[in-house]
C-alpha positions, -999 to 999 in steps of 0.1 A, spaced: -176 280 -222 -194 313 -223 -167 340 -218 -189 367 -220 -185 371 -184 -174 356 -157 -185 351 -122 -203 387 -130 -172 405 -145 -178 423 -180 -154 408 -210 -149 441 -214 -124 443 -183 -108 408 -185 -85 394 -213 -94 358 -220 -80 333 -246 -76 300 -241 -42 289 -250 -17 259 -246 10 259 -227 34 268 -258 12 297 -266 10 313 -235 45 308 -216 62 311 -250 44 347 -258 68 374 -256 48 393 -236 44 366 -208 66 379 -182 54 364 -150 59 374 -115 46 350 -83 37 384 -61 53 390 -21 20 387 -8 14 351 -21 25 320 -4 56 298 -10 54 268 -29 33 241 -16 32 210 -39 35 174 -26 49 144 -43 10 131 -40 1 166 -64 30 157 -85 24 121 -92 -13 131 -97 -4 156 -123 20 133 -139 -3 105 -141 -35 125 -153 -10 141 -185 3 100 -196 -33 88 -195 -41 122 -217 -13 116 -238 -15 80 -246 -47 63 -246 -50 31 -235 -11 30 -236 -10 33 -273 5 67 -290 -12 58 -321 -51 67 -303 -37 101 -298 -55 129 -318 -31 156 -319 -57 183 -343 -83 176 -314 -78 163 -283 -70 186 -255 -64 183 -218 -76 215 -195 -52 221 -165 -72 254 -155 -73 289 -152 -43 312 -147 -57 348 -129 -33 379 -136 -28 415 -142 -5 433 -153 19 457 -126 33 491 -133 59 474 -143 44 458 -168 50 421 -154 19 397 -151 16 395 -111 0 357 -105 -27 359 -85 -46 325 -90 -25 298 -108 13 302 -91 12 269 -76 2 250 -110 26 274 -129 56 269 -107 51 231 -113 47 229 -147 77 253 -152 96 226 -135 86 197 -159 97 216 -186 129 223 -169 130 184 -161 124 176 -207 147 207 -209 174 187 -190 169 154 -204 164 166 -242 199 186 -240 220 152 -246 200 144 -273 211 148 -310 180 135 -336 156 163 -347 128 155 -328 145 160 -297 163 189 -307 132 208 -320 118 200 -284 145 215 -268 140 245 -283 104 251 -280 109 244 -241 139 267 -241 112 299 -252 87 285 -226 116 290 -199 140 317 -209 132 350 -226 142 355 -262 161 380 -282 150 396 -315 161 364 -333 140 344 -311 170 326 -290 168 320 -254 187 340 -232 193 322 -202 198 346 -177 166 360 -184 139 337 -167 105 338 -179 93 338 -144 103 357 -109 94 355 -76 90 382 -45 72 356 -23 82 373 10 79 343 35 98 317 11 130 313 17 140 290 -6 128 307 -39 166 312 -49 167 280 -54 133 272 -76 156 303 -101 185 287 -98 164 250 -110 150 268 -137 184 284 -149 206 255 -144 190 224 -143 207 211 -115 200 200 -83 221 184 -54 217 160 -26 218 193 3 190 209 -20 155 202 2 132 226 -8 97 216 -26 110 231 -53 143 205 -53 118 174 -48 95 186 -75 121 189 -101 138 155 -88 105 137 -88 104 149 -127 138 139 -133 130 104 -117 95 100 -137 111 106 -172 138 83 -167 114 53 -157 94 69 -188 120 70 -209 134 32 -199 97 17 -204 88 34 -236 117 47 -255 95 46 -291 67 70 -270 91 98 -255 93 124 -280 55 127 -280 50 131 -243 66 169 -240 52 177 -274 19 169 -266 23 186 -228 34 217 -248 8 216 -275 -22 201 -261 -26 209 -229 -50 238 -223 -43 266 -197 -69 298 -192 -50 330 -187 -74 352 -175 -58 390 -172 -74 418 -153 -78 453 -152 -63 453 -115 -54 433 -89 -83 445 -70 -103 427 -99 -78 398 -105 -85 392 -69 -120 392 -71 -123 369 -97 -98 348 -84 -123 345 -54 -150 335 -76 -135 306 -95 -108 288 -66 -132 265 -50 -103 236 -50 -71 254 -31 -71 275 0 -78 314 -11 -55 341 -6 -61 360 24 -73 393 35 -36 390 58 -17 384 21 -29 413 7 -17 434 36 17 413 39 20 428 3 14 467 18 41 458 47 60 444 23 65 473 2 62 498 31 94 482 48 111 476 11 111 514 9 127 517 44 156 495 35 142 468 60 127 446 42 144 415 61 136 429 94 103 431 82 102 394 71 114 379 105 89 400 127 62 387 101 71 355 103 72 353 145 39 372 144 21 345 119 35 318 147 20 335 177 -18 337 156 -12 301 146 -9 289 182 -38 314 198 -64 320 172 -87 295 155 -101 308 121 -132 289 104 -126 311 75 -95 330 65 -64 328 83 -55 333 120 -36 361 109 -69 376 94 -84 376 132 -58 397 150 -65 421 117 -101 416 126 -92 423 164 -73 458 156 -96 471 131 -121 477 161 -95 496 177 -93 516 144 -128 517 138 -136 534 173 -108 559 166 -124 570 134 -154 574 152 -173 548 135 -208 536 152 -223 524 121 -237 487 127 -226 475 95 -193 463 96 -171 465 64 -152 437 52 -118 435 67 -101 439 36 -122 469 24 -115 488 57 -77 487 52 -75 492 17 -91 528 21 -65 558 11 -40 531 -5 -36 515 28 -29 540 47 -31 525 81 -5 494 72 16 527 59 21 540 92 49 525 108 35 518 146 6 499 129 31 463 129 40 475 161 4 478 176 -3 442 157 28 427 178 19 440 211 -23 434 205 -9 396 197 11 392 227 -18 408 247 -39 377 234 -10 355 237 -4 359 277 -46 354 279 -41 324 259 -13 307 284 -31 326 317 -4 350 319 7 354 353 14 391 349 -24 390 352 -39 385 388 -60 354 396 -90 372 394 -92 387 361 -73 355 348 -110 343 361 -128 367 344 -114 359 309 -117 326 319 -154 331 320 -158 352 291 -141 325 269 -174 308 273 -194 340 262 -225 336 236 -205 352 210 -169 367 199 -178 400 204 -159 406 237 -130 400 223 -128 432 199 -143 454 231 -111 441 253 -91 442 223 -100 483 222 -94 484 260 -65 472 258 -46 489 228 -61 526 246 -51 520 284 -16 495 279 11 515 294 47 515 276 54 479 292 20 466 273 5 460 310 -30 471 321 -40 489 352 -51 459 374 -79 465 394 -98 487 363 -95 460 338 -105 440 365 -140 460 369 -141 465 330 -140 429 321 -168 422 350 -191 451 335 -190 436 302 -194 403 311 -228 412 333 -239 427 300 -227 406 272 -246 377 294 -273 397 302 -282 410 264 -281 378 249 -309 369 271 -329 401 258 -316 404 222 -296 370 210 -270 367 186 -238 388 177 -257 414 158 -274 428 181 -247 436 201 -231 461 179 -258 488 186 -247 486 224 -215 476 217 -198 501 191 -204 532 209 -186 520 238 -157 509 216 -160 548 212 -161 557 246 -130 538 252 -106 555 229 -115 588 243 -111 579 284 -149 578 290 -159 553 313 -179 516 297 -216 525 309 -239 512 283 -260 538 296 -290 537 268 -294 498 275 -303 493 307 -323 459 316 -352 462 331 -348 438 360 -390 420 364 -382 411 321 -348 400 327 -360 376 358 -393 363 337 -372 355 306 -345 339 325 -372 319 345 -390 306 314 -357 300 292 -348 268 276 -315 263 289 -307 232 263 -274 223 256 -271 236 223 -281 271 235 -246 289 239 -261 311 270 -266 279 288 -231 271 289 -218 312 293 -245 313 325 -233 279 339 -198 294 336 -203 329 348 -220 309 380 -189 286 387 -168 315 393 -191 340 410 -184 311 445 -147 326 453 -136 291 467 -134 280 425 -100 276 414 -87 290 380 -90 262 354 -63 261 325 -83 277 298 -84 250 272 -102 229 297 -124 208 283 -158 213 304 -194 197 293 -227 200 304 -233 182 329 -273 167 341 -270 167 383 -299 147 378 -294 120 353 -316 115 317 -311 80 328 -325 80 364 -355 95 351 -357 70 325 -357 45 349 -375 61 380 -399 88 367 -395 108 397 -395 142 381 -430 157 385 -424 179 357 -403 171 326 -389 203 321 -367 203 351 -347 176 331 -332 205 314 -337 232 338 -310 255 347 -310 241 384 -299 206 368 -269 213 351 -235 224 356 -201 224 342 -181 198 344 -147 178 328 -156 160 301 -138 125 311 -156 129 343 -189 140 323 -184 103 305 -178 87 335 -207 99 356 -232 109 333 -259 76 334 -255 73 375 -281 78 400 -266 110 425 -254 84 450 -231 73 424 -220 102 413 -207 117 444 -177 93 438 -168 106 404 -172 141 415 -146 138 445 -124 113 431 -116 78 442 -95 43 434 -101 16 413 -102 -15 417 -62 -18 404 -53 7 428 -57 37 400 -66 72 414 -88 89 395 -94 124 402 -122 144 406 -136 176 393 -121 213 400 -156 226 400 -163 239 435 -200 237 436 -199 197 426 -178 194 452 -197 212 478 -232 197 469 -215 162 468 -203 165 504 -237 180 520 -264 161 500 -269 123 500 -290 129 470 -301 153 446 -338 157 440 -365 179 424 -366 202 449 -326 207 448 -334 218 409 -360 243 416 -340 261 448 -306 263 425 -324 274 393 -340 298 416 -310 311 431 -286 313 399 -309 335 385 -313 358 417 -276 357 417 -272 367 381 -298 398 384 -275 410 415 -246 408 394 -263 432 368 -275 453 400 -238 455 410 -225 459 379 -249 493 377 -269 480 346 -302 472 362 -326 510 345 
């Protein structure tokens, strides 16, 4: 391997020697330390018995000791990413998971070989014993000096992974990872040792001597992380949110409430597990996403390119997570997404509706300019003024909808967007005065748009038109609603009646509707379909409802059928509709 760099970092900032196990845990200067920020201990028995298996078929060849070539043969168990604190510990950045294991293997020989007298097992013993404990001058373990801590802030049961490693003892009422670990261990070198007694005092040698770790040890953690980003394709990265646990962490530390700290992290990670979904990153990560816009706009900030979450909050030694109504602020801006999550009903029906229809938006964007709103105009109970969030959430929607028709895709929107974001913090009214539509392009592109399916406007306009009708009902949010052809693909398949092929997939043929029902109805002529859309019995007697989507319902119950003509009036007259909502909404130039 060429160390002369790696993944674009100079040798000249990284320390990197390959070692064995032996070498680098029994080094006097290996004092390790699993950080706060990182995350408890995660290993299955499935890790475990892979580990286990992967170092006997390494060890013994073919099942024979003898094949073993003890100058030569080496097994790589990866790299180990640190840097050293101001305190002069190595802080674990990449490699904790791994380390904590093997730490409890050795523990597990350390155990076993104490009850043994010959002077193979003896020696053993001892060069575990350096591996575990730290040594004094004379190069004897002292055991109450661990080779290893841990700060982890969320894991509760690290007490007991020291009190493993110091005593070698676990009981029945222990079930922490860290107790099943060590007891699968225990359990694994007792079968070993029953099945191949002649073989045992080579296994832990050769674990020790021949099995290869990389310690690679940074400059900083800034660079340990880095790097650690560029080699971990195999676990789940750290987190932006785990580096800024680590700032609360410390902040709260210094305040002497470090546990109250712990508990109101912990309840806020379970209210971003239920409500946020995160692709990449952590849910956690998206309410820090969410609140940086409100910091952003504070600042002043209208440049378009956005910095990397973690960048933004490191700035001034993270100041931001220093000030102490910042966990606050990420509480209530949670709780705020929570109550929109369940449809709240300290929100009225109609901005419930509103939100409802801006879930189906083109893009996430509306979600950090609400997010702003709300964290500037929330009163001391965390509630909004009613009937202006109702008219905020209705001008953004008109022009959210409305620019993705002009200028598609979330990028765009941050020339519009940002300044508002601005606007907002300082009790100026949301215009978007600079980007009015003009109303004869707004009409021809909306008349000559492709509304397919995969087209995300297609599904935010068919949304926005359910709910402009004031008879539609508020759906539970986490509805599941497809598109829906009036018109069936497989009428025309089968009829041809469609002059023009392109009302197929014309605005004027599609709605919203419940997916089961979508299933159910989706190959029927319109005849047919009137049934599924306003419910009926089966043949055993089974009711099976119909859909909550107003319009369905009302064109089921005054047409007979549903034809060409239907297409081209509706298309017609959603678009119409939509341009009056921008004239309404005072964003028609």
């Amino acid at each position: 391997m060429d160390y002369t760099s790696v993944g674009g970092f100079e040798m000249s900032k990284l320390n990197i020697d390959q070692q064995t196990i032996k070498e680098l845990f029994s080094n006097k200067k290996s004092d390790f330390l699993i950080p706060d920020y990182q995350r408890p201990y995660a290993w299955e028995e499935s890790e475990c018995q892979t580990l286990w298996d992967d170092i006997f078929v390494f060890a013994f060849p073919e099942n024979d000791y003898t094949k073993f070539d003890s100058d030569n043969d080496e097994y790589f168990l990866g790299p180990i990413v640190t840097f050293k604190n101001e305190q002069g510990k190595l802080e674990i950045i990449d490699g904790q998971q791994r380390l904590t294991t093997l730490m409890l293997l050795l523990r597990a020989f350390y155990s076993k070989f104490g009850n043994m007298k010959d002077q193979y097992a003896v020696k053993t013993s001892e060069d575990i014993s350096t591996c575990i404990w730290k040594t004094n001058e004379f190069g004897q373990p002292d055991k109450n000096r661990l080779k290893i801590d841990s700060e982890v802030s969320t894991d509760d049961d690290k007490e007991e992974f020291l009190s493993i490693l110091k005593t070698g003892i676990v009981d029945g009422s222990q079930k922490s990872k860290y107790a099943r670990t060590y007891r699968f261990f225990q359990e694994k070198i007792n079968e070993f040792l029953q099945e191949y007694p002649a073989y045992f005092a080579y296994l832990p040698t050769r674990i020790l001597n021949n099995c290869i770790l990389l310690p690679i040890e940074a400059e900083s953690q800034d660079t340990a992380l880095r790097i650690f980003s560029t080699l971990n394709d195999r676990g789940k990265p750290l987190s932006d949110t785990d580096i800024f646990k680590a700032q609360f962490y410390k902040h709260y530390s210094g305040l002497g409430k470090k546990d109250e700290f712990i508990g109101r992290w912990k309840d806020l990670e379970a209210v971003c597990e239920d409500i946020f979904a995160a692709p990449s990153g952590s849910p956690m990560d998206e309410l820090f996403t969410r609140y940086m816009y409100f910091e952003r706009a504070k600042q002043g900030i209208k440049n378009t390119t956005t910095e990397a979450l973690r960048k933004f909050y490191e700035k001034d030694s993270y100041a931001i997570l220093k000030r102490n109504e910042t966990l606050d602020n990420l509480e209530c801006l949670a709780e705020f997404w929570r109550k929109v999550s369940v449809q709240d009903e300290k929100f009225s029906d109609r901005v419930l509706k509103k939100l409802f229809v801006l879930n189906y938006a083109p893009n996430g964007m509306w979600t950090y300019l609400v997010s702003v709103y709300y964290m500037q105009y929330r009163d001391s109970d965390g509630l909004l003024n009613e009937e202006k969030f109702y008219d905020f959430l209705d001008k953004i929607t008109a022009f959210i909808f409305g620019y993705a028709f002009i200028r598609p895709g979330v990028n765009a929107l941050r020339s519009p967007v940002y300044p508002e974001m601005i606007n907002i913090v300082s009790n100026l009214p949301v215009t978007f005065s600079g980007y009015k539509f003009e109303e004869d392009n707004v009409k021809s592109i909306m008349r000559s748009y492709a509304f397919t399916n995969g087209r995300p406007i297609t599904k935010s306009i068919l949304a926005w038109w359910a709910y402009s009708n004031q008879e539609q009902e508020l759906m539970p949010i986490e509805a599941n609603l497809e598109i829906e052809h009036i018109y069936s693909k497989k009428r025309q398949e089968n009829e041809n009646s469609l002059k023009e092929k392109s009302s197929l997939e014309s605005l004027g043929n599609k709605a919203l509707l419940e997916k089961n029902i979508n299933i159910r109805a989706s190959d029927y002529r319109f005849t047919d379909k009137i049934k599924y859309y306003q419910g009926y019995t089966s043949a055993n007697g089974k009711l099976k409802s119909g859909t909550k989507v107003y319009e369905l319902l009302k064109i089921s119950n005054e047409k007979s059928d549903y034809t060409e003509q239907d297409i081209v009036e509706r298309k017609e007259e959603i678009i119409e509709g939509f341009l009056q909502y921008l004239r309404d909404n005072e964003l028609i130039g």
